[in-house]
C-alpha positions as CSV (number, residue, x, y, z in Angstrom):
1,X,24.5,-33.2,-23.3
2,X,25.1,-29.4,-24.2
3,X,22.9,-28.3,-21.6
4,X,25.1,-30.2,-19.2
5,X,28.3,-28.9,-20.9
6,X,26.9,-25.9,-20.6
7,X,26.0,-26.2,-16.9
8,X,29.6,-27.4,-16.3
9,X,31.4,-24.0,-17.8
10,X,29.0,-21.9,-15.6
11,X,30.2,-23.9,-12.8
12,X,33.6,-23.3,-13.5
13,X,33.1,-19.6,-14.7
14,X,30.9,-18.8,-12.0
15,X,33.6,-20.2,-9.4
16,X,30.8,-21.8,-7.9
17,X,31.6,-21.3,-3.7
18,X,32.8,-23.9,-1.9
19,X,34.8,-25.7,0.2
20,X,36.5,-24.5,3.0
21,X,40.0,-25.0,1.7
22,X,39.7,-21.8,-0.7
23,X,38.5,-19.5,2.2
24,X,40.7,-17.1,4.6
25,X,41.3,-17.2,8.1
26,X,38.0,-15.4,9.1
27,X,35.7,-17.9,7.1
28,X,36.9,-20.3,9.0
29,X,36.6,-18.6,12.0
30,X,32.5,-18.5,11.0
31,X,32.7,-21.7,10.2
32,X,33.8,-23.1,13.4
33,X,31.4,-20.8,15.1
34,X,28.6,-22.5,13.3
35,X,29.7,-25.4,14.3
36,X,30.0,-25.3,17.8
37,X,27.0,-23.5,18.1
38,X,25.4,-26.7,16.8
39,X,27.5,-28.9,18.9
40,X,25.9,-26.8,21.9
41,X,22.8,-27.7,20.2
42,X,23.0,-31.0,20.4
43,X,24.3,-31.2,24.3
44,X,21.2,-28.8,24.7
45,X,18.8,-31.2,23.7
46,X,20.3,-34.0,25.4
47,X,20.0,-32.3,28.5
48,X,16.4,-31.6,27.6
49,X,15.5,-35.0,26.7
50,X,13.4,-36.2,29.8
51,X,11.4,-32.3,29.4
52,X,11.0,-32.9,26.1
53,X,9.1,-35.9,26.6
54,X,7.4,-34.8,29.5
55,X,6.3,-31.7,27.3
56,X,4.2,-34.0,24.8
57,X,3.0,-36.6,26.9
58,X,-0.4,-34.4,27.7
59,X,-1.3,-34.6,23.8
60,X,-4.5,-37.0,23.7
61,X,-5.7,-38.2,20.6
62,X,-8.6,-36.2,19.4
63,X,-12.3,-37.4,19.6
64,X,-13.3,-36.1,16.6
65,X,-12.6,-33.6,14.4
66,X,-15.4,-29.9,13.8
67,X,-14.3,-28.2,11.0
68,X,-12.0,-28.8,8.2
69,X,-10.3,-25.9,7.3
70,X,-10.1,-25.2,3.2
71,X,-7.7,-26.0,1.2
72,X,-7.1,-23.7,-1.5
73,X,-4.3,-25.0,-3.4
74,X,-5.3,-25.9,-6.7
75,X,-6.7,-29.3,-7.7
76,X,-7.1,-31.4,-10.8
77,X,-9.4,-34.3,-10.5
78,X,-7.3,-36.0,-14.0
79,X,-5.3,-36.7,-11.2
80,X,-7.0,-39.1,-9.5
81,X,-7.5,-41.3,-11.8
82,X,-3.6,-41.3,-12.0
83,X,-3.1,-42.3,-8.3
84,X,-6.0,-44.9,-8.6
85,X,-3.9,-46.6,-12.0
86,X,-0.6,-46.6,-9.7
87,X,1.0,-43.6,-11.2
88,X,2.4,-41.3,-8.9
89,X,4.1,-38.0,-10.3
90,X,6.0,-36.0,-7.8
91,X,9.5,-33.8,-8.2
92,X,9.7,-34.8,-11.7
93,X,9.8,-38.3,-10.8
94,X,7.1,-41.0,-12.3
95,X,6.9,-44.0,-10.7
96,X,4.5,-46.9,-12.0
97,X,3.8,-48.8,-8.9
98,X,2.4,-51.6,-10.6
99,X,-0.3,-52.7,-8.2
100,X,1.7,-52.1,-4.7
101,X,1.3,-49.6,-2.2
102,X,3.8,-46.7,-2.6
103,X,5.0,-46.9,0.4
104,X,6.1,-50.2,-0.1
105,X,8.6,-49.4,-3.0
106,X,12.1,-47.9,-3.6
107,X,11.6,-44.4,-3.9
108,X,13.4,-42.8,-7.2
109,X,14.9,-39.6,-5.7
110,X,14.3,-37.9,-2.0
111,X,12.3,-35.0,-3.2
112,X,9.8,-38.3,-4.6
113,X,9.7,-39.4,-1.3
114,X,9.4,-36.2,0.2
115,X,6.0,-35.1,-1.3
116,X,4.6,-38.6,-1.5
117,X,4.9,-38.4,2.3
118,X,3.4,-35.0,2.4
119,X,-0.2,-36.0,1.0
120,X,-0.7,-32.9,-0.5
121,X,-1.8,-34.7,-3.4
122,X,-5.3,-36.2,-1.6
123,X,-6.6,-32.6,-2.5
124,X,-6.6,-33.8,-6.3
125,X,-8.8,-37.3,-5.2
126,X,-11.1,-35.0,-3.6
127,X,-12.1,-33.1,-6.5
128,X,-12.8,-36.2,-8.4
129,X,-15.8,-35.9,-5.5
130,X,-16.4,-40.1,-6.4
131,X,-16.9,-43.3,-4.3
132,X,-13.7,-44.9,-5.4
133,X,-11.3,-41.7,-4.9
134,X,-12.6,-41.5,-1.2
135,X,-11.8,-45.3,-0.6
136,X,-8.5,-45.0,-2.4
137,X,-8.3,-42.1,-0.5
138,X,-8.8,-43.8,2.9
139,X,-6.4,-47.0,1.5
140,X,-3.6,-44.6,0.9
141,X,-3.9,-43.3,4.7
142,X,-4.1,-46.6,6.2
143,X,-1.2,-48.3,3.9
144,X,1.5,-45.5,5.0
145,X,0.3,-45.3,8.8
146,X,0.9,-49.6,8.5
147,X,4.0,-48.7,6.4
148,X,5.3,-45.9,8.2
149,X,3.4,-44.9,11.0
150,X,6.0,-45.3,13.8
151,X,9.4,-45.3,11.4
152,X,10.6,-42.2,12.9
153,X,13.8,-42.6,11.7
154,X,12.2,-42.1,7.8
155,X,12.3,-38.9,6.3
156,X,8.2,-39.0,6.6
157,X,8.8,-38.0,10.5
158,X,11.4,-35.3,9.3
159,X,9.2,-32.3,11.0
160,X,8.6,-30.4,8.0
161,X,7.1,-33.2,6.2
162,X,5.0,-34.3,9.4
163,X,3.7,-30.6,9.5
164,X,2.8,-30.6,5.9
165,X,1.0,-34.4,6.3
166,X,-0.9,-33.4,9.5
167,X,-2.4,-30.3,7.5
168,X,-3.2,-32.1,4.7
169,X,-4.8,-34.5,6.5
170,X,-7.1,-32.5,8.4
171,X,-7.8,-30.4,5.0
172,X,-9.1,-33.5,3.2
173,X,-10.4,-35.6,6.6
174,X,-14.0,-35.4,5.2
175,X,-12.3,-37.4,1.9
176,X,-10.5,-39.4,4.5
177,X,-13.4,-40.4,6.8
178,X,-16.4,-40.6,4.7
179,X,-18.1,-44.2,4.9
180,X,-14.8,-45.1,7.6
181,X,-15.3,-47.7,9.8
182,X,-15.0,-47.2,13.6
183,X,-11.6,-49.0,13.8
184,X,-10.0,-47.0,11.2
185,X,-11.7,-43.7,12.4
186,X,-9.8,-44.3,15.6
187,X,-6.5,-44.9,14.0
188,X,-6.7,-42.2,12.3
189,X,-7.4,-40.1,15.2
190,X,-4.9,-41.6,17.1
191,X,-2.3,-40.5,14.2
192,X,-3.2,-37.1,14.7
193,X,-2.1,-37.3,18.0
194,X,0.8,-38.8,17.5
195,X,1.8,-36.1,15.1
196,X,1.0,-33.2,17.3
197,X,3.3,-35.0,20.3
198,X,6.0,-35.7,17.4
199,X,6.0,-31.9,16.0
200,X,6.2,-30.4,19.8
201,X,9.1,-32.5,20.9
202,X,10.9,-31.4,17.5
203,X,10.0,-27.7,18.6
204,X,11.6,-29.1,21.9
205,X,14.6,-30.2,20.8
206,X,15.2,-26.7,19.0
207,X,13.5,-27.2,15.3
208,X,14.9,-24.1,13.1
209,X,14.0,-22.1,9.9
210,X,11.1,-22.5,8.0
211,X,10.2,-26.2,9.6
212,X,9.6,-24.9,12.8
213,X,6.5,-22.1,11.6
214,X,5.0,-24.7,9.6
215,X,5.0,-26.9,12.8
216,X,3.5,-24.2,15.1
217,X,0.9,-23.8,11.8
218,X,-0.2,-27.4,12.2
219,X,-0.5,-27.5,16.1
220,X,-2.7,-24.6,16.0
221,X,-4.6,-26.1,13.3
222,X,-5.3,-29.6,15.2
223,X,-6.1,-27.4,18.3
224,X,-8.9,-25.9,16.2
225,X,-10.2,-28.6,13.9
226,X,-10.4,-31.0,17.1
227,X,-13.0,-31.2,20.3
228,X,-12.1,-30.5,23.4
229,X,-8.3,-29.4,23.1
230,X,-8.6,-25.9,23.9
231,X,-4.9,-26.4,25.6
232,X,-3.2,-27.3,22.5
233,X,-4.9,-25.0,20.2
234,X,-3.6,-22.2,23.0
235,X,-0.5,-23.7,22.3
236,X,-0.5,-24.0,19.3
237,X,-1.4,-19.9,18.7
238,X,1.5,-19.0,21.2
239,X,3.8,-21.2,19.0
240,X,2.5,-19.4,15.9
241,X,2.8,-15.9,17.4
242,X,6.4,-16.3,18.5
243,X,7.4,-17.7,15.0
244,X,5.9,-15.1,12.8
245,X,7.5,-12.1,14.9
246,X,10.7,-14.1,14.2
247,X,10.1,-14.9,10.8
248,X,8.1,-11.8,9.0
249,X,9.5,-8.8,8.7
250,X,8.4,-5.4,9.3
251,X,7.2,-5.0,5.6
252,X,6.1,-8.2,5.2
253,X,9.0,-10.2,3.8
254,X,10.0,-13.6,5.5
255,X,13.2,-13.4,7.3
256,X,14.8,-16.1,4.2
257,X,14.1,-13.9,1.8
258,X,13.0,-16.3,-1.0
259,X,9.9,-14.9,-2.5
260,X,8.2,-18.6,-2.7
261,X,8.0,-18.5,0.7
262,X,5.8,-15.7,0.5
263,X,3.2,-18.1,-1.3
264,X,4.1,-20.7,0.4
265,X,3.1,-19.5,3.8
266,X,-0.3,-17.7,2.8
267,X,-1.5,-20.5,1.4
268,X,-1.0,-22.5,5.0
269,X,-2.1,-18.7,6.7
270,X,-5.3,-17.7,4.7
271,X,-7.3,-21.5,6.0
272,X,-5.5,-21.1,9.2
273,X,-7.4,-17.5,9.7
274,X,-10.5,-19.2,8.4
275,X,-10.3,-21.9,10.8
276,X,-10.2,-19.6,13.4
277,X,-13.4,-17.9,12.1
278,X,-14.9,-21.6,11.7
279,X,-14.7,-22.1,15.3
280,X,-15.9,-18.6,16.6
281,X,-12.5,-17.8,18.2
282,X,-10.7,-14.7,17.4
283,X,-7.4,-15.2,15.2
284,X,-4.3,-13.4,17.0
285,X,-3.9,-10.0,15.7
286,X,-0.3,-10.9,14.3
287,X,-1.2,-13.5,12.0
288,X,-4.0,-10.6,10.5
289,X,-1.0,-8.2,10.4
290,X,1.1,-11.0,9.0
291,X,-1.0,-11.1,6.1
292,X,-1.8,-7.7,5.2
293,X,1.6,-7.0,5.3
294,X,2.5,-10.1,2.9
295,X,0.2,-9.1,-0.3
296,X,1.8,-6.1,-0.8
297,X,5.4,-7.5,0.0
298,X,4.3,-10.4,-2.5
299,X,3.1,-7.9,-5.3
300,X,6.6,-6.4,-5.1
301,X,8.3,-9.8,-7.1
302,X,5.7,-9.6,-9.8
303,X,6.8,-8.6,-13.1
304,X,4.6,-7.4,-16.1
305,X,3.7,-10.5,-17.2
306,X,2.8,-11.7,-13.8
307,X,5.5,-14.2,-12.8
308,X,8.0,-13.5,-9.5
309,X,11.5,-12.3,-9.7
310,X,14.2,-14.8,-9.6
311,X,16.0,-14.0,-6.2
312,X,17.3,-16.1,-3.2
313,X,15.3,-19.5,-4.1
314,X,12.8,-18.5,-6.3
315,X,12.1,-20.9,-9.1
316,X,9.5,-21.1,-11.4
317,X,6.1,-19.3,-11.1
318,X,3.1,-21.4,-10.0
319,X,1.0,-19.1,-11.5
320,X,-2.4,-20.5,-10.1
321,X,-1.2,-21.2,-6.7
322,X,-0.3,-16.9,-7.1
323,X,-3.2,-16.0,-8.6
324,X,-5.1,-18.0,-5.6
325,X,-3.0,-16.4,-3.1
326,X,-3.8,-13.1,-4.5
327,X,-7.5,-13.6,-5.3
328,X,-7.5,-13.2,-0.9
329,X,-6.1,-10.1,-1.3
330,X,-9.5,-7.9,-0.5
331,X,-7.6,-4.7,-0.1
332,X,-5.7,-4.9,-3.5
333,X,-3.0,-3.4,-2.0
334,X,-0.7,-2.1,-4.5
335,X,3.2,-2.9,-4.8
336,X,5.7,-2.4,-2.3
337,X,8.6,-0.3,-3.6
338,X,10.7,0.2,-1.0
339,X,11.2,-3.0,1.5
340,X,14.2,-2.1,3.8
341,X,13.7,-4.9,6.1
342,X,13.8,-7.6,3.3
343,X,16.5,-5.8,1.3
344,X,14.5,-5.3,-1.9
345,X,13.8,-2.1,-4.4
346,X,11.2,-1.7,-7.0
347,X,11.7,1.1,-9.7
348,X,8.4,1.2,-11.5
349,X,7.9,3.9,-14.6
350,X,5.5,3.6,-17.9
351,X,5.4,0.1,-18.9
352,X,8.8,-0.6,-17.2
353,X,9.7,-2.7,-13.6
354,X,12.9,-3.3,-12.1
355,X,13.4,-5.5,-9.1
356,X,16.7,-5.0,-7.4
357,X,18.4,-7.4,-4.4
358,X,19.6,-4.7,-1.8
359,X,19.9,-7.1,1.4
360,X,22.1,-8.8,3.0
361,X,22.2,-12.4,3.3
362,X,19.6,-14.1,5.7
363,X,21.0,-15.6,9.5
364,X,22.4,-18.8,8.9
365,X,19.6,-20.7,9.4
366,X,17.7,-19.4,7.1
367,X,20.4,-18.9,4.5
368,X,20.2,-22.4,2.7
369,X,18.2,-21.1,-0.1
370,X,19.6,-18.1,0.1
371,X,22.2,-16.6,-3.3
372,X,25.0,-14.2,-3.6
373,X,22.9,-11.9,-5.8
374,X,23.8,-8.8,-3.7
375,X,22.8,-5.7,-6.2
376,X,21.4,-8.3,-9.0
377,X,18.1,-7.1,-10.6
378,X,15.9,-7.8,-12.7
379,X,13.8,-6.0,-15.7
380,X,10.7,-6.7,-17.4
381,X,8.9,-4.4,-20.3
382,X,4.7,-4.9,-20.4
383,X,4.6,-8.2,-20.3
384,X,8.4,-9.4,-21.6
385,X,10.7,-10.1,-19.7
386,X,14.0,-8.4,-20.4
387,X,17.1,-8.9,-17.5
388,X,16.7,-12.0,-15.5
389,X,18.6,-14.3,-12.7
390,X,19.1,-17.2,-13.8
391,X,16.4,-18.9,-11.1
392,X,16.3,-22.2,-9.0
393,X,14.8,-25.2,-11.1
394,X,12.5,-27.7,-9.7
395,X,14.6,-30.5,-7.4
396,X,18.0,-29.2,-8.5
397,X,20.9,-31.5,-7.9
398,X,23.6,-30.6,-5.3
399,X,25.8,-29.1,-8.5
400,X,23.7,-27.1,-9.9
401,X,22.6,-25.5,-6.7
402,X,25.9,-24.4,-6.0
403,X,25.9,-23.0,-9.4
404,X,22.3,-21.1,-9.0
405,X,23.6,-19.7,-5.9
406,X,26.7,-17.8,-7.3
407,X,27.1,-14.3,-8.3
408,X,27.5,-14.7,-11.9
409,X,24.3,-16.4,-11.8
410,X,22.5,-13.2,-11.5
411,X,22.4,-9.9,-13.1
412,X,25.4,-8.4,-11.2
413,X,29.3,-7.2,-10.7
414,X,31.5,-10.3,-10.1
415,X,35.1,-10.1,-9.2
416,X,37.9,-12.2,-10.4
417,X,34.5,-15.3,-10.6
418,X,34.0,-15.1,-7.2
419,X,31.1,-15.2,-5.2
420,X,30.1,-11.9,-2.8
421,X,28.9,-14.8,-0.5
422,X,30.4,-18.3,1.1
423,X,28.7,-21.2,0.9
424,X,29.4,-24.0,3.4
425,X,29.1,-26.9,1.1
426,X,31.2,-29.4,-0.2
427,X,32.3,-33.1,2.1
428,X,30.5,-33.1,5.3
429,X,29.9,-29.6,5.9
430,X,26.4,-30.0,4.9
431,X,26.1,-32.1,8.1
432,X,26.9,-29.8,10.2
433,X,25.7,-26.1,8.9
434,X,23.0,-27.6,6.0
435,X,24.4,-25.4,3.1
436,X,24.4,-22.4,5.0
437,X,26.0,-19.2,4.0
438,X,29.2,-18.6,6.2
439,X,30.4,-15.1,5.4
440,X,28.9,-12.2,2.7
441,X,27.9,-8.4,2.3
442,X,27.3,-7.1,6.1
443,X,25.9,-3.6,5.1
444,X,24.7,-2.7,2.2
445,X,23.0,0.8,2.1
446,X,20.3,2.4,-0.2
447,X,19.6,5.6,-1.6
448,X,16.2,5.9,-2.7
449,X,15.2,9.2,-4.9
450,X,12.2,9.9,-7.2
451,X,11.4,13.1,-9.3
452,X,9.3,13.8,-11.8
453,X,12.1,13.0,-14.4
454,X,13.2,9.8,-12.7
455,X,13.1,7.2,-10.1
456,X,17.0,6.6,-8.4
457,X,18.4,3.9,-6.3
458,X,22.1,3.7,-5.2
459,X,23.4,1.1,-3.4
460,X,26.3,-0.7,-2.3
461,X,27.7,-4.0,-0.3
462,X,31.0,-4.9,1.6
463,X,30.9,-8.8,0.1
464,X,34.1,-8.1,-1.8
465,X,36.0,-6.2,0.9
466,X,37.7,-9.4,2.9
467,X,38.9,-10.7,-0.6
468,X,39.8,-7.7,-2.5
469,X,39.8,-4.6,-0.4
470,X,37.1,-3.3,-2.9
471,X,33.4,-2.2,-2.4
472,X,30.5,-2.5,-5.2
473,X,28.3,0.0,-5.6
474,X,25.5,0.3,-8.4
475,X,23.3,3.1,-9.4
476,X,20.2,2.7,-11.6
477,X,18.2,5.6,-12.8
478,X,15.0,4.6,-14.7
479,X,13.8,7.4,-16.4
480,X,9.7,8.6,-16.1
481,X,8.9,7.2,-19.4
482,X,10.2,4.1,-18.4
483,X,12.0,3.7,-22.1
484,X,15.5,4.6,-20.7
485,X,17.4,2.7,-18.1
486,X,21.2,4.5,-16.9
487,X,23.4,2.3,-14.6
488,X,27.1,2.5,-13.1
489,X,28.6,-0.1,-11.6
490,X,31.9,1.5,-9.3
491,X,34.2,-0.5,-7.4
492,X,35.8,1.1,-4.9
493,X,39.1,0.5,-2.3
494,X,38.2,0.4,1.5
495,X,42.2,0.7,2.6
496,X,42.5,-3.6,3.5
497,X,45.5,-4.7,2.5
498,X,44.9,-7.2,-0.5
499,X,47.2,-8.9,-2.8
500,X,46.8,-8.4,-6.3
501,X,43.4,-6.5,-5.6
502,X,44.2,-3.9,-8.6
503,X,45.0,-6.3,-11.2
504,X,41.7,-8.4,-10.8
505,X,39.4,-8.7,-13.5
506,X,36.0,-7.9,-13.1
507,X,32.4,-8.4,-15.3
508,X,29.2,-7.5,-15.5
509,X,26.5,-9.7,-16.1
510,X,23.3,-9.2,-17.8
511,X,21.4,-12.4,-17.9
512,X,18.8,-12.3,-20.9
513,X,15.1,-14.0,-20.6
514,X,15.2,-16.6,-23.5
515,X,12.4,-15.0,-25.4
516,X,14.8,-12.2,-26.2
517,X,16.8,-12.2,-29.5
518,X,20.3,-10.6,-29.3
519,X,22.8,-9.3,-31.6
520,X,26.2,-7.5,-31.6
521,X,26.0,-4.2,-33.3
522,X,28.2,-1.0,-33.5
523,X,31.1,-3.1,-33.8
524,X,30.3,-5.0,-31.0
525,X,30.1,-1.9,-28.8
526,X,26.3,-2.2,-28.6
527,X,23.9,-5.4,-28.4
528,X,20.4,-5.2,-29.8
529,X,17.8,-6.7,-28.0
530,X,14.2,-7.7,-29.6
531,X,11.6,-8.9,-27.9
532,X,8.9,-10.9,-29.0
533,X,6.2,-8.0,-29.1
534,X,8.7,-5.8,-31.7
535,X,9.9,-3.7,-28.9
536,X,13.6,-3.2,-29.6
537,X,16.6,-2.4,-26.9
538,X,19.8,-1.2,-27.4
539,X,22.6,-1.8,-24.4
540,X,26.1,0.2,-24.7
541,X,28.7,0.4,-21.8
542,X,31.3,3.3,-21.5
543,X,32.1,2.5,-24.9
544,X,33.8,-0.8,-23.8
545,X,33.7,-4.0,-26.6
546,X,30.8,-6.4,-25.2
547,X,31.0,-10.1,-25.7
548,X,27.8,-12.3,-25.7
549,X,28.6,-15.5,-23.5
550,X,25.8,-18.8,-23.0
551,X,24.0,-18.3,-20.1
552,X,20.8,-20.9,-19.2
553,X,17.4,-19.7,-17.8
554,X,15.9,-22.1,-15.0
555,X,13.1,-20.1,-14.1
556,X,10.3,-21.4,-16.5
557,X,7.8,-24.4,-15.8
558,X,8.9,-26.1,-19.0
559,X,12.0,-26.6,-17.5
560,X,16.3,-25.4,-18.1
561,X,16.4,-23.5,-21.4
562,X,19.5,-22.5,-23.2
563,X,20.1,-18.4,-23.3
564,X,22.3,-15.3,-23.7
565,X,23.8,-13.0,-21.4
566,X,25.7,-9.7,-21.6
567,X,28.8,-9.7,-20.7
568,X,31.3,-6.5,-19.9
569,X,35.1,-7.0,-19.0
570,X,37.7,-4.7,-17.2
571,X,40.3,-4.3,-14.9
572,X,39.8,-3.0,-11.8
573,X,43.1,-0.7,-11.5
574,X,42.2,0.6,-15.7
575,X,38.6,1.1,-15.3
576,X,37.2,1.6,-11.6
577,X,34.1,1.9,-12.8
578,X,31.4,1.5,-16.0
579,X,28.4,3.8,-16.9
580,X,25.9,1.8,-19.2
581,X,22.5,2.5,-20.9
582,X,19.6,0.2,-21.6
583,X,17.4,2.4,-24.0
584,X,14.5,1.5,-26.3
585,X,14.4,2.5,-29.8
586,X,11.4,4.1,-30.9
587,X,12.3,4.5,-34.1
588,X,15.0,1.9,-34.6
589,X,19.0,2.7,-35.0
């Protein structure tokens, strides 16, 4: 219950983005923008209809299939013996099926449903590597192509789901097929087909964001794995081509800029380049740039103790599906610091990392996992972490989304607990624009300097200026040693016209990792920080009083844990601006 108290004030506190009603005349204006756009959309792919069809009529069924490419996601055989009892575990959702087919019964929650659907999970019955696992294997197939096979209106056909089935399906065919019979070897070649011609018209009818790479992913695949469809494999690669100069950016961050993606996508890329090798043909030279520019990009997130930054979607570390990723990594490329094209910093000195947001949001459709975290970062010390974001937990609910997506969720400046970005959300927006963010920071330059006495960044963003005439900007100097980290946090007028833009409040917030142990001191001018290894922090600020306000970490496998943050106050007209410290004591106060 205090967790969901808890979750509640942050809502409130956080002023948690919104509806429409609160916005000004030029949100709106987005807003309907969006939604014509979308309305053309739609009269688009009417129009399109009889192509569309047309388009995915030539798609045969496969033969057979040649290769299976690898999967390299991580397995546990324990697993299996799960699925064959009737338990099936997915999104933090159990379900005891009792003897019937999971596809026959009331799913608990979407995101259940959702990765039941995806049959990633038959990579768990294939490293049990036993008689019964393959059959159960082969019954599971068969019960949801009876079940669901040609229910297109289920979330199963949704195109990012039939992407992620069709790969795992051809991943795992030799569990699938082993001892089939002739009947079922054709139906299940016949799906195949049918999930090729399904993902193309989706492509057709104008499939966006991340659904539409992993489509092209899967075509390409299928062209590979199968004989004799040397069309759709060309296809497919031309699909994949075009998506990954849309999607990955110059220094190798996708265009969303979640880091999970990042993992995400090599783990689909890395078999999809072996596949290529597996059949003798030569894998297009973007997907090989694609992934050398990744790792490093990837390596970026990573703090000292090897988990990712907490920024734009992130949630908790799977740290063998990263250590897997990054096992591929022949180069060892090291760290990116300076990622202008994703809109991230990394200051790295002694044992010391900071990873700073500089971007600006993503295009609308790729902003749905997107926060308003502009000039939030995030600190770690060997291998403690220190400064966090408060992080995306697994299968959030609509509330607390809108709450993990706010400013004061992050490490950052927040004015009068308002968000530097707009959210459509709220009654029947999601419809329309899917959570999408409608207006934030526009520019937001860097200054990157390094000397031998320090490493610099100063930055700024506009996501303030509609609201409150006011721009943010934030400088952080980390010093060589890495034991002293200097910050000011300015807020300046641009000249709009805005009532009452003065007299608003501002705060700084300085989310703490929940392994940290803080205490007022210096009259609550200062705040001590220990960390579990005896390293010991003190943070002052412009000699301002600090408060210590409950803050809640969702970035950890074990799921939400109760924490601290930092908290600084002022007004904007009394104190324009704060200079604070974050220094380690050597030898204690």
């Amino acid at each position: 219950m205090r967790r969901v108290a808890l979750l509640f004030g942050l809502f409130m506190t956080f002023g948690g983005l919104s509806a429409l009603g609160s916005s000004n005349a030029a949100d709106r204006m987005r807003f309907a923008r969006l939604v014509a756009s979308r309305g053309l959309m739609l009269l688009w792919r009417a129009a399109r209809s009889p192509l569309r069809v047309f388009s995915a009529m030539n798609v045969a069924a496969p033969d057979r299939l040649l290769i299976a490419p690898q999967d390299i996601r991580t397995t546990d055989p324990t697993i299996a013996a799960d699925i064959y009892s009737g338990y099936f575990v997915f999104a933090g959702k159990a379900v005891n099926t009792h003897g019937a087919s999971p596809f026959e019964i009331e799913s608990p929650s979407q995101g259940w449903d959702v990765a039941l659907a995806g049959f990633t999970w038959l990579r768990h019955l294939r490293a049990a590597d036993t008689a019964l696992a393959r059959a159960n294997a082969r019954v599971l197939v068969s019960d949801w192509m009876n079940q669901r096979g040609k229910a297109y209106e289920r979330a199963d056909w949704q195109a990012g789901v039939t992407a992620r089935r069709l790969l795992s399906w051809l991943s795992q065919s030799p569990l699938i097929l082993e001892g089939a019979d002739r009947l079922f070897y054709r139906r299940f070649m016949r799906s195949l087909g049918q999930h090729a011609k399904h993902l193309q018209r989706c492509m057709a009818d104008g499939l966006e964001g991340e659904s539409r790479l992993l489509a092209a992913i899967a075509i390409a695949e299928l062209g590979l794995c199968a004989q004799g469809m040397p069309k759709l494999a060309k296809r497919g690669t031309k699909l994949l081509v075009d998506e990954l100069k849309l999607q990955i950016l110059p220094d190798g961050g996708h265009i969303g800029r979640n880091p999970q993606m990042l993992v995400d996508l090599l783990l689909d890329l890395l078999p999809l380049r072996q596949a290529y090798a597996a059949r003798g043909a030569s894998a297009p030279q973007m997907l090989l740039n694609v992934i050398d520019r990744m790792m490093p990009m990837l390596r970026l997130f990573r703090h000292g103790d090897g988990s990712m930054a907490l920024f734009n979607g992130m949630g908790p570390t799977a740290a063998h599906a990263l250590a897997t990723v990054l096992a591929y990594d022949d180069a060892r490329a090291m760290p990116l610091n300076h990622a202008p094209s994703s809109g991230y910093e990394r200051l790295e000195a002694g044992d010391t990392i900071l990873v700073v947001d500089c971007g600006t949001p993503p295009p609308p459709r790729f902003s749905c996992e997107a926060h308003a975290g502009a000039l939030s970062f995030e600190m770690s010390c060997g291998a403690q972490r220190l400064i966090v974001n408060c992080g995306v937990p697994y299968n959030p609910r609509a509330t607390l989304r809108e709450v993990t997506r706010s400013t004061a969720a992050h490490s950052a400046l927040v004015i009068g607990d308002v968000s530097s970005c707009r959210f459509a959300t709220g009654a029947g927006l999601d419809r329309w624009v899917a959570g999408q963010i409608l207006a934030g920071p526009t520019h937001v330059p860097v200054r990157r300097a390094e000397d031998a006495h320090a490493l610099e960044i100063e930055a700024a963003h506009n996501g303030y200026d509609q609201r409150f005439g006011l721009i943010h900007e934030r400088r952080l100097t980390l010093s060589a040693d890495g034991l002293r980290l200097e910050g000011e946090d300015r807020l300046l007028p641009t000249g709009r016209r805005a009532p009452g833009a003065g007299q608003a409040d501002y705060a700084l917030r300085f989310h703490l990792h929940p392994s940290v142990r803080a205490e007022l001191a210096q009259q609550g001018y200062a705040v001590r920080l220990a960390l579990p290894d005896g390293q010991d922090w003190l943070f002052r600020a412009s000699g301002l009083p600090i408060t210590m306000e409950e803050s809640i970490f969702l970035g950890g496998r074990e799921g939400p844990r109760n924490t601290d943050q930092i908290v600084v106050t002022a007004r904007v007209r009394d104190v324009p601006a704060i200079v604070w410290t974050l220094e380690q004591l050597v030898h204690g106060l």
